[in-house]
C-alpha positions in Angstrom: 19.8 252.3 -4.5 23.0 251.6 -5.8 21.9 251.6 -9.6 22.1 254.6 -11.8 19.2 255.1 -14.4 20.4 256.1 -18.1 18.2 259.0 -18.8 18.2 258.3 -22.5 15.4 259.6 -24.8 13.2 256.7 -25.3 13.4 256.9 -21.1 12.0 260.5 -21.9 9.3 259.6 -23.6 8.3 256.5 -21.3 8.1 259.3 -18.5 6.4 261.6 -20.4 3.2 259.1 -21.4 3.3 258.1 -18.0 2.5 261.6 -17.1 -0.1 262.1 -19.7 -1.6 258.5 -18.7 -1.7 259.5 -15.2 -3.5 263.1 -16.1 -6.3 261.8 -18.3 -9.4 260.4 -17.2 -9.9 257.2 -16.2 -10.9 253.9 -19.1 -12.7 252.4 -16.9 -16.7 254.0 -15.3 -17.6 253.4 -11.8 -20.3 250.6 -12.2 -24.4 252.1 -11.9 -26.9 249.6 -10.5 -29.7 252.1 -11.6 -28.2 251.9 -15.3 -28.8 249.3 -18.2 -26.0 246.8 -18.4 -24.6 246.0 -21.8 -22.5 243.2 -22.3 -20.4 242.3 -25.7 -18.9 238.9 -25.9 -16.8 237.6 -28.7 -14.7 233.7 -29.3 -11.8 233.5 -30.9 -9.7 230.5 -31.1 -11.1 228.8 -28.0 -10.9 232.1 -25.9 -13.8 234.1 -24.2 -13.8 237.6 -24.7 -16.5 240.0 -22.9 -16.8 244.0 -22.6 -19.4 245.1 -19.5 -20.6 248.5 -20.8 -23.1 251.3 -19.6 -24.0 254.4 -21.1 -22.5 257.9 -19.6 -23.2 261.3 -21.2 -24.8 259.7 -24.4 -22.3 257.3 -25.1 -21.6 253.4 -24.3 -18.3 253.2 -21.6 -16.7 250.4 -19.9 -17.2 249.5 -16.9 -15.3 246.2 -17.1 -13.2 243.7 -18.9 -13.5 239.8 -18.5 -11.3 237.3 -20.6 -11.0 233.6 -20.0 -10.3 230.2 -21.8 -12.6 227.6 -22.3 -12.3 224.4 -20.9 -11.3 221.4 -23.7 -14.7 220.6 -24.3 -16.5 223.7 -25.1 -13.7 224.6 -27.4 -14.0 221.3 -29.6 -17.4 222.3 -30.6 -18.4 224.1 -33.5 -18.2 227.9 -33.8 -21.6 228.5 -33.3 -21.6 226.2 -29.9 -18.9 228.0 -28.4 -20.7 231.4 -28.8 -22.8 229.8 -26.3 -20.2 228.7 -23.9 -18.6 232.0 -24.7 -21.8 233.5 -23.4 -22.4 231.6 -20.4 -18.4 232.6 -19.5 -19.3 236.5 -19.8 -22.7 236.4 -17.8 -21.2 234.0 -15.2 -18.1 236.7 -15.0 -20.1 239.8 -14.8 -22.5 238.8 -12.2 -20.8 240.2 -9.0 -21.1 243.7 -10.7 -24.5 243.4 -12.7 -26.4 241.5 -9.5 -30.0 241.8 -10.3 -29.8 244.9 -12.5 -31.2 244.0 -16.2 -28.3 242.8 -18.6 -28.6 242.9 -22.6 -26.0 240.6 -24.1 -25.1 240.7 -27.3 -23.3 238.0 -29.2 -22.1 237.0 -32.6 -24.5 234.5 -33.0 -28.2 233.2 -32.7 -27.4 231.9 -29.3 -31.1 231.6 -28.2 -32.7 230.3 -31.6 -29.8 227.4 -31.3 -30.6 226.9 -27.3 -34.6 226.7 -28.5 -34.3 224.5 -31.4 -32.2 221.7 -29.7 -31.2 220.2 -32.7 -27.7 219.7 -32.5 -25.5 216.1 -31.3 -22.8 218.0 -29.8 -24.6 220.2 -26.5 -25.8 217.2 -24.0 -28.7 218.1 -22.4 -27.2 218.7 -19.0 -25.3 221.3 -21.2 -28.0 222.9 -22.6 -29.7 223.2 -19.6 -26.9 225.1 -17.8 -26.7 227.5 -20.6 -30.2 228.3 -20.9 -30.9 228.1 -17.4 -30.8 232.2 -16.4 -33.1 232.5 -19.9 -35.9 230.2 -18.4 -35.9 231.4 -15.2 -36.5 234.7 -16.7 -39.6 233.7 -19.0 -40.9 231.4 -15.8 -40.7 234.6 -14.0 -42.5 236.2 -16.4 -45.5 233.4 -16.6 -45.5 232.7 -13.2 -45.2 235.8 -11.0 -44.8 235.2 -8.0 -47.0 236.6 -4.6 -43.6 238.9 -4.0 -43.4 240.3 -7.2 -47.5 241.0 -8.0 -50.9 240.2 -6.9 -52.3 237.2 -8.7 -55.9 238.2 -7.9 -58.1 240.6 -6.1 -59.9 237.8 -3.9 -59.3 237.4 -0.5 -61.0 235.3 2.0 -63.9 237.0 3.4 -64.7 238.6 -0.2 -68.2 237.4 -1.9 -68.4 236.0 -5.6 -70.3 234.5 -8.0 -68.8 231.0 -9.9 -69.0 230.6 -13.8 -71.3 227.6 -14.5 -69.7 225.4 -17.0 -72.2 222.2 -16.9 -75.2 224.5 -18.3 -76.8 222.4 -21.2 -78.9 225.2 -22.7 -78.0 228.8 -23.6 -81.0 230.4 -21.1 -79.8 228.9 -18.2 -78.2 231.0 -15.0 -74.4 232.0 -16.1 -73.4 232.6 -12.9 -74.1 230.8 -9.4 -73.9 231.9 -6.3 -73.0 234.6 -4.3 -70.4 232.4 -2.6 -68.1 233.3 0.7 -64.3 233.1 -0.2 -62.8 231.1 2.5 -59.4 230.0 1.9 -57.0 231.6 -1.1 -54.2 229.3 -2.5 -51.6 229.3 -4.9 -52.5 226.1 -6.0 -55.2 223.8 -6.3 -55.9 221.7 -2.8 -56.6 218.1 -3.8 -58.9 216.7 -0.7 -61.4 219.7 -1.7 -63.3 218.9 -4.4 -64.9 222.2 -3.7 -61.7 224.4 -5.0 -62.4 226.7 -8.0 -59.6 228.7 -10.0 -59.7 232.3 -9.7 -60.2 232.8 -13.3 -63.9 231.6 -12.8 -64.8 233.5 -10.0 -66.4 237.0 -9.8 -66.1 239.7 -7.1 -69.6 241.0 -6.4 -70.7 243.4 -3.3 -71.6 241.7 0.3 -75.6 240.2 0.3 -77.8 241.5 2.8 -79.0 238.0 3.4 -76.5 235.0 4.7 -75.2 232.8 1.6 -73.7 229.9 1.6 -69.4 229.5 1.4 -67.3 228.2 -0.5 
């Protein structure tokens, strides 16, 4: 290295923050899985602006920092509108480090209300279905669960119940027929058997001691 460095005082200083940059703690937290994810987002003047955050020692730290453009289209819509593309930017950007851990995101705006009300000529609905799409898979989740998240019901094949009578035509007549033998248990309704009943309107009762007929 043929160069000589002027060792002036602003060269001093520069060396001197290094130091003290290099001695502090880091900005940035190692990313949790087992922790809440917060996410900020912001637009300004077409750009995408997003803070990934999780609470340490009482107190919200950063984890990560995303920053993006938006393409042409999403930044010709009105300010409200691109808080939503601004959103979809962020969660799209943070989902290598969030995964399947749960994510609060908050925004600047009434992103949902606007997504649920649909009232607006500039987000096609191909748009608005991309950008509410992680939203209704969450409340279809929630309706629906699925047989490997929870048990829909406690009947099994095997099991003995008694059916709700919904045909009865005065008040004194038998609530309940049956008992029944469960035979087969879907998750949705069979349409060659006329014979399928929904869970709802069955009843679990013990085993007879004399044979019954199955259902």
């Amino acid at each position: 290295m043929s160069t000589r460095i002027q060792w002036t005082v602003e060269t001093e200083a520069a060396f001197t923050d290094l130091k003290l940059a290099l001695q502090s703690p880091p900005t940035l937290g190692l990313p949790d899985p087992e922790r809440q994810f917060i996410q900020t987002v912001d637009e300004r003047h077409g750009c995408m602006t997003s803070v990934l955050l999780q609470e340490h020692g009482g107190a919200l730290r950063p984890v990560a920092y995303f920053s993006c453009k938006l393409d042409p289209v999403a930044a010709a819509l009105p300010h409200c509108l691109r808080a939503i593309a601004a959103a979809e930017k962020a969660v799209v950007a943070s989902r290598d480090l969030v995964g399947y851990s749960p994510l609060t995101l908050l925004v600047p705006h009434m992103v949902t209300a606007i997504l649920h009300e649909q009232r607006t000529s500039h987000l096609s609905a191909a748009r608005n279905l991309t950008k509410s799409l992680s939203e209704i898979r969450a409340r279809v989740k929630a309706a629906l669960p699925s047989p490997a998240d929870q048990q829909l019901h406690p009947l099994h094949p095997g099991d003995y119940v008694v059916i709700k009578d919904f045909r009865r035509t005065r008040w004194n007549q038998k609530r309940w027929q049956g008992p029944f033998q469960i035979l087969l248990v879907t998750q949705t309704e069979v349409a060659e058997r006329a014979t399928w009943i929904h869970a709802s309107h069955c009843k679990k009762v013990p085993e007879p001691k004399e044979p019954v007929s199955r259902e």
